[in-house]
Every structure is written in C-alpha cells, then in structure tokens.
N, C-alpha and C positions, 0 to 999 in steps of 0.2 A: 688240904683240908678234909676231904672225902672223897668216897669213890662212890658208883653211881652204876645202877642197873638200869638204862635208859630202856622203853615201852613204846614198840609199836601197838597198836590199833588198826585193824586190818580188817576190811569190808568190803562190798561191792564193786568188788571184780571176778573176774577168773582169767588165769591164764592157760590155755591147752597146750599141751606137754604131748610130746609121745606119739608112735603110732597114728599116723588119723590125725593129726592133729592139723586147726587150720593154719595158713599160711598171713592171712588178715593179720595188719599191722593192729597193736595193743598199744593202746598208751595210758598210765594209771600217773594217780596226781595225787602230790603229800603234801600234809603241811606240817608244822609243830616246831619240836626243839629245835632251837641255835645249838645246843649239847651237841647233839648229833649229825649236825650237818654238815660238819668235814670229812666223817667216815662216811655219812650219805653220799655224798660226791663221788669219793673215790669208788665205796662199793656200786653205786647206779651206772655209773660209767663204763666198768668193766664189765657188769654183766649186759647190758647194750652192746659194748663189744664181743661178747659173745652169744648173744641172741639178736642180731639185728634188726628183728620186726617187732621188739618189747623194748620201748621207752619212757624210762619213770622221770618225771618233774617233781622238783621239793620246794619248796618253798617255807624257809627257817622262818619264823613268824612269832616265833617264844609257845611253849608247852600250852598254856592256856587257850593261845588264839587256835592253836593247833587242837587240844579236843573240841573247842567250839566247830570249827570247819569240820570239822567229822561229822559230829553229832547234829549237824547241819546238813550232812550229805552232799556238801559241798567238794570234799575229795572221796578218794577209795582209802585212802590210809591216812591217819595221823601217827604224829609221835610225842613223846609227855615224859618229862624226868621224873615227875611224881604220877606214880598210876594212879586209873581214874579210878574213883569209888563203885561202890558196887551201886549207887544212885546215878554215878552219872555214865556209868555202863547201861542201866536201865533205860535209859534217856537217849540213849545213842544207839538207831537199828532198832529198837525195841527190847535192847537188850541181849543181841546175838553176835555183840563185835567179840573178838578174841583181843586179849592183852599178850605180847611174843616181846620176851625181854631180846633187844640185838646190839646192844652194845654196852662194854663197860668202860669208865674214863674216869681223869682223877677232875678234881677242879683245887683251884690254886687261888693264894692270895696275889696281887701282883701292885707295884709301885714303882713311882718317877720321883727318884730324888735327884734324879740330874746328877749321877755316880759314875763311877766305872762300872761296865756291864757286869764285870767278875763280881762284886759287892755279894753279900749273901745278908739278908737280914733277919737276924732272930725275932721268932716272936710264937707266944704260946696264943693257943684259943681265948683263953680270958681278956689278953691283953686287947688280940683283934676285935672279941666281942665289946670292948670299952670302946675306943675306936668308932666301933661302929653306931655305937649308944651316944659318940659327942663329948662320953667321959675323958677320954684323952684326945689331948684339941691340938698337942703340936709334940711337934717328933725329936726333940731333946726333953719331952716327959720322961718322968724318971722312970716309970717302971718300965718302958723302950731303953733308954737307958742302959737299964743295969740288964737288961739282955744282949746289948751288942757291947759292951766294954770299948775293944778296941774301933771299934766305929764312929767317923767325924761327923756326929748325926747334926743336920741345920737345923736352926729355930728358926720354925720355920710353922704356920697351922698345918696341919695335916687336912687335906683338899678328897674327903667320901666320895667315891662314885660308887650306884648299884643299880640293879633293874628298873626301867620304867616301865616295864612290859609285864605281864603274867607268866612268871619261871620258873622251870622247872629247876632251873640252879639256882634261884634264890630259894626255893623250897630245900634243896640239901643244906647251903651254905647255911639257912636260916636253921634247922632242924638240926646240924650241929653245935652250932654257935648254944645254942639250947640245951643240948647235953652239957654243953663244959661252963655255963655259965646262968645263975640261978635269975641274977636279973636281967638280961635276955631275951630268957625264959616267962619272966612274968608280965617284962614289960613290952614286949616286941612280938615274943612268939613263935611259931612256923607259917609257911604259909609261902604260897607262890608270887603273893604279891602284901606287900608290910606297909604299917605306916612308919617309914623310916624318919629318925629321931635327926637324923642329921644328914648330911649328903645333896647332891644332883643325880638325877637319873639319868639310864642313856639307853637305848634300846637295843636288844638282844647281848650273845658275848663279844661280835664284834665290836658292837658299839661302846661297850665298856671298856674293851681294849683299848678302842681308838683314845677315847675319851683320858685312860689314866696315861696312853703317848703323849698327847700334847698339854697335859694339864700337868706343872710342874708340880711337885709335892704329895702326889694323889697318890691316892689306893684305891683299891677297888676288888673284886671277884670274879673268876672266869672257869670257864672250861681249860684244862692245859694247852691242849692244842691250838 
C-alpha cells in the first residue's frame, strides 16, 4: 500500500561515549509505533550486545500513545509514523525534541479467506478504499471480481479490521486511501485515528494481525513484517 519514513523523538538522556567516559549502567525507555517495533527489537538488542551497560526498553503502544508519553516526560524517546506537528513539538520539552527518521517499511493489505497460502489477490486502492467505506460488503462483489478472474472467491461478507489505537499506520494507510480515492477523501479523511464507517478494531499491528488470523473472511492493514 505504502512505505513509511518512521520518526524517532529523542530527549532526555545522554549517553557518554569515548575516552572518560562513565562506566554507570544507562537504561533509556521508549514508547510509540507498533510500525517500528520489530526493527526496535532486533536493533536494541544488538547494540546491548555490544555496549553492555546501555539498555533500552520499548514499549509499542501505537504513534499516538507514543508522543503523548514523550510529551509527558514520561520516557526519553518516543516513536510516531506520522511526525509530530510543529505544535506538538512545541508542546513537547518545550519545544527542543529532535524528530530522527530510523526506519523505512512497507505496510500491506492482509486477508483470511481460508485459501491456499499461494493465493494472490487482486485488488486496486479504490477497490480497498470501498471495502473500507462498507461499499463492498462481500467478496464475490463484482468489482473483486473482475480482478481476480481465475479466483474461486466465496460469498461470503467481507469481516473489516483496523486500528483501535491512535496510528501511525492508520495515518499512511488512511492518507493513501485518500490520494486514490475522492470519496475517502471526503468522507473519512486522514488521520491517525478515523471514524471508521464500517469494521471492528484491534489494538496495534499485532493485534490486527491476530484478529484477520482467526476471523474467517477478514481484511485488515498492517505493517509487513
């Protein structure tokens, strides 16, 4: 669907480097994207294994909960798929946090038709945007359809998951959906959290994941990974 310049927020710490420097265990605490917390993992981990008296904690909590806990002083760093405004930089530190783009990733449509894994399903942005709008309510709708031809699609309603949380990947996923599609656009919007026209929510990308696992028919929106 898109890709994504994920934004740390980076404050109230330091860590001594170098020459001189202390020997004092550091430990700094994040919060923010689900986007980002599989590469958080792996990168926090290795560099603990290679500094082993600096250990960082994250805590994936969706974009939104993540600048609130910043801008609350509540950690030393947050993370946010959608950067923060130049108001809520203001608002946060007094205005002296740095925004540091650290990762880039795709996000994906994902569904349970109860198929073979190999399956591949067609589908343009307008179509997911209707989809998403309630306009298309079951998955032998023609214009799904006449995208997959050879595909033995069930009638079946098609079962919406998306964010309960404040996201930063509802903010892309919503923000494209919006370029390629006018009503969308007028009646939905951008925004890290929507009032969505149709669907159940689940909290962060794992929870959307889990949710389109065991929910036969479902769709939903995720980070790839």
């Amino acid at each position: 669907v898109g890709t994504l310049a994920a934004v740390a927020l980076v404050a109230g710490a330091s860590v001594p480097i170098g020459a001189g420097a202390s020997t004092a265990p550091v430990a700094l605490t994040g919060a923010g994207s689900t986007f980002d917390a599989p590469f958080f993992n792996v990168a926090f981990a290795r560099y603990h294994q290679a500094n082993p008296l600096v250990s960082v904690g994250y805590s994936a909590v969706g974009s939104g909960a993540g600048i609130k806990r910043f801008s609350g002083k509540l950690v030393n760093f947050g993370a946010t798929d959608a950067p923060m405004t130049p108001g809520q930089q203001a608002a946060a530190l007094g205005g002296t946090s740095v925004q540091v783009p650290v990762a880039l990733g795709a996000e994906v449509v994902v569904f349970n038709l109860d198929a073979p894994t190999a399956l591949r399903l067609n589908l343009t942005g307008p179509v997911v945007a209707r989809i998403f709008l309630g306009q298309i309510a079951n998955w032998r709708d023609p214009a799904i359809a006449a995208l997959n031809p050879k595909v033995d699609l069930p009638d079946e309603e098609i079962n919406v998951v998306h964010r309960s949380d404040s996201s930063g990947t509802t903010y892309i996923f919503s923000n494209y959906l919006a370029s390629v599609d006018s009503a969308w656009a007028s009646k939905v919007g951008i925004g890290k959290t929507l009032a969505w026209p149709v669907g159940v929510g689940a909290q962060g990308n794992p929870g959307v994941a889990t949710a389109v696992a065991q929910t036969p028919y479902s769709i939903g929106y995720v980070e790839r990974s």
